[in-house]
Structure formats: structure tokens, C-alpha cells
C-alpha positions in Angstrom: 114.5 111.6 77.2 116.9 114.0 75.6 120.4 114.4 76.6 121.5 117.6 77.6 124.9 117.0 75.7 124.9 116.1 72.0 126.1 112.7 70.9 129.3 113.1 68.6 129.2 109.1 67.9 128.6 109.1 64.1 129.0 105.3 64.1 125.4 105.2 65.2 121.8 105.5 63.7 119.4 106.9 65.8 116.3 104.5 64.9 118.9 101.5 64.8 119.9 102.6 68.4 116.4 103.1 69.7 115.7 99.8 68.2 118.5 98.1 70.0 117.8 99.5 73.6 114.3 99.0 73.4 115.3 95.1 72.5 117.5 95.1 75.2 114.8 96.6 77.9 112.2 93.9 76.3 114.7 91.4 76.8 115.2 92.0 80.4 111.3 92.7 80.9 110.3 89.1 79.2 112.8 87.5 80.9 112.6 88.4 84.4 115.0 85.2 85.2 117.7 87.4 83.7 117.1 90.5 86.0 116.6 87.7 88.7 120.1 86.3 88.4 121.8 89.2 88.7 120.0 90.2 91.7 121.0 86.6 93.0 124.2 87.3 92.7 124.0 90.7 94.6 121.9 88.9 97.2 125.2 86.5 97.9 126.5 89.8 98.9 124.2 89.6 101.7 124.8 86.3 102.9 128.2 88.1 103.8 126.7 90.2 106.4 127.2 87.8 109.1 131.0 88.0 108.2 131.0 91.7 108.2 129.0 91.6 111.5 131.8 89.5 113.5 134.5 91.8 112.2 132.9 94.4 113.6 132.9 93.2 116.8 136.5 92.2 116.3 136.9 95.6 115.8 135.4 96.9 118.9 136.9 94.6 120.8 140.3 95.5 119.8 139.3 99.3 120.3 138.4 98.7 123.7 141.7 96.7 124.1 143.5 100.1 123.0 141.6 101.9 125.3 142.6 100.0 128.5 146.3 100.1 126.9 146.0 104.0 127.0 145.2 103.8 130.5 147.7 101.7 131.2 150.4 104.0 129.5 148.4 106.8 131.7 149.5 104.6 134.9 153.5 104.1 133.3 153.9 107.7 132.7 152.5 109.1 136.4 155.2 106.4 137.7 158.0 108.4 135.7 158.4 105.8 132.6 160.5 107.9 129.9 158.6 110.8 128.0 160.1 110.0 124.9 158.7 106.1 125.5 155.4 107.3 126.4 154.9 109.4 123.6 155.9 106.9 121.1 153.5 104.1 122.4 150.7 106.5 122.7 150.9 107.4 119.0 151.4 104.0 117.9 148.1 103.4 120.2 146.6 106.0 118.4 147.5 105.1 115.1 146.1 101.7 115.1 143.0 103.2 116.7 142.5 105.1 113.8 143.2 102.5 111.4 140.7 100.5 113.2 137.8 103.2 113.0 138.5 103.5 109.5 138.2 99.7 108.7 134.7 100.2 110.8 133.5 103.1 108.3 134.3 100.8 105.7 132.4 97.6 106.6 129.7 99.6 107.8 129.4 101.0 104.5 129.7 97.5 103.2 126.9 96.3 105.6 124.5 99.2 104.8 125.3 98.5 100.8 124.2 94.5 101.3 121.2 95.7 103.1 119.9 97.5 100.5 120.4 95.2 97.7 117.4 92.7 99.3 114.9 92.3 97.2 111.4 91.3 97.1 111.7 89.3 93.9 108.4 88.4 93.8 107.9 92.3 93.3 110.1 92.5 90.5 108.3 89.4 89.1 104.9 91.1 88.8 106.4 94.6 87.5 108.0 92.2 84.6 104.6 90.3 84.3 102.6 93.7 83.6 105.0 94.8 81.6 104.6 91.5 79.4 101.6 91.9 79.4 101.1 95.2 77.7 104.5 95.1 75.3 102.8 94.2 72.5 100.5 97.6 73.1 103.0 100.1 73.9 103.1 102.9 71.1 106.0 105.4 70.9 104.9 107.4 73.6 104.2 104.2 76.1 108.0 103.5 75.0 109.7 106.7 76.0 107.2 106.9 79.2 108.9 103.5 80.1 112.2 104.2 79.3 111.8 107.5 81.8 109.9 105.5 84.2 112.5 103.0 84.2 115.3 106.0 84.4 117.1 104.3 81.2 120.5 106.0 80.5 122.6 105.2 77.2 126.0 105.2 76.6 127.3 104.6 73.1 131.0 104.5 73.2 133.0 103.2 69.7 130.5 100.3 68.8 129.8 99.6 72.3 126.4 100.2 73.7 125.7 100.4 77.4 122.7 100.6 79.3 121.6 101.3 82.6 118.2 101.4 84.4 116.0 100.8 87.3 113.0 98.5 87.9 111.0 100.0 90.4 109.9 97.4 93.2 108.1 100.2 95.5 108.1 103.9 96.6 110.7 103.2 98.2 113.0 100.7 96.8 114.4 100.6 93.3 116.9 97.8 92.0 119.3 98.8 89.9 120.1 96.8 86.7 123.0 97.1 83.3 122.7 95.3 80.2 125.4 95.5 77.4 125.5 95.0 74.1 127.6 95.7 70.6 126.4 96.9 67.2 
């Protein structure tokens, strides 16, 4: 795929750079282990959920606790309590509520991210065992059609090389994976 901006990196020859991606992508194809312990290491993520989960109910709790302190303030100021006093507890009632809802956004966010990152990794074992299985085959054209298929991006930045990809597990799910390396 072309890049719709042209590279200024001088330090690089083309052919030695497609050489050194393609290596990289073979590497991670032939060894599935290595795309499988990174995944791992996003799956720990999940384990987390549970965690997430109870601080969300935390959360809610505490909301609700807010809630029936409001009502109670409600009660103080129809008895006559000071304005001034009223006023101030509600907006410190208020601004912990809305410290609390945005702590919620965030762990939900969190929760939804860990969710996504499961994996069937016996999916992303066969798509590396096909692709094993034909490397040896793959002419030019098989190599950029993999490389799009596979939505490879390079960065070349001094004499650091960067890049990023996708293996695609289904229709609907694709796990994202980053290899470095320098020249």
C-alpha cells in the first residue's frame, strides 16, 4: 500500500525496508506463540474485570447514598436550616456526584476495552497455520495482498522501525498486534 505522504527518511532503502517488515510479519506468522503471548498478557486485563465490576457497584452504592443525603438536605432546608449551609452541602453533594459518574465512565470504558481483547486463540492459531503453510508460495503480489489484508502500517522514524497490524480472527473480531525493530 502506498502512503499518501512521502517518506523524507533517507536513512532507509526501500527493498532493505520491505525485506525487514516482511521478516518481521513472517516472524510473528511462524511463531504464533509470539502473537500468543502478547495477547496473554492483554487477556490478564480481563481477569481484572471482576475488580472493575465491584467498583462499580461501589460506585452506585455511594450514588444512591448521595441521593438519600440530598433528600435529607431537602428535609433540613424546609425546617429553616441556613441557606448559605444548605447551598454549600448540596454542591459539595453534587460535586462528589459527579466525580463519581465520571469514575463510572471511566471503568466502564475500562470494562468494555477488557471485553474486547478476548480472544479465540485457537482462531488465531489456524490463521497463523495457513499462513505457514503457504509462506514459502507467496510471490510479490501474495505479499502486498497480505500486508493489506493484515492492515500493516510502517513507521520509520531515525533508525527505528515500527510496525503495526491486525490478524483477523473473524468478520467481526480483529486483534491488534506491534512488533519493533532497528536497522
Amino acid at each position: 500500500m502506498v502512503s499518501p505522504t512521502k517518506c523524507r527518511n533517507r536513512r532507509w532503502n526501500a527493498n532493505r525496508l520491505e525485506e525487514l517488515v516482511w521478516q518481521q510479519i513472517e516472524t510473528l506468522l511462524i511463531q504464533p506463540e509470539v502473537v500468543l503471548a502478547g495477547l496473554k498478557t492483554r487477556m490478564n486485563e480481563v481477569n481484572e474485570a471482576g475488580y472493575v465490576e465491584r467498583e462499580l457497584l461501589d460506585i452506585d452504592r455511594r450514588l444512591k447514598s448521595l441521593d438519600k443525603e440530598q433528600q435529607q438536605l431537602l428535609q433540613w432546608a424546609l425546617k429553616g436550616f441556613p441557606e448559605e449551609t444548605v447551598v454549600a452541602e448540596n454542591k459539595r453533594i453534587n460535586g462528589q456526584r459527579d466525580l463519581l459518574k465520571q469514575r463510572r465512565s471511566e471503568l466502564e470504558a475500562r470494562l468494555e476495552q477488557a471485553r474486547e481483547t478476548e480472544v479465540n486463540m485457537e482462531s488465531i492459531e489456524r490463521f497463523c497455520e495457513v499462513v505457514r503453510q503457504n509462506l514459502g508460495e507467496f510471490t510479490f503480489e501474495n505479499k502486498r495482498l497480505a500486508l493489506e489484508a493484515l492492515n500493516i502500517k510502517v513507521w520509520v522514524e531515525d533508525n527505528k522501525l515500527e510496525i503495526e497490524g491486525a490478524i483477523p480472527i473473524s468478520r467481526d473480531d480483529i486483534q491488534s498486534i506491534t512488533s519493533r525493530c532497528s536497522g
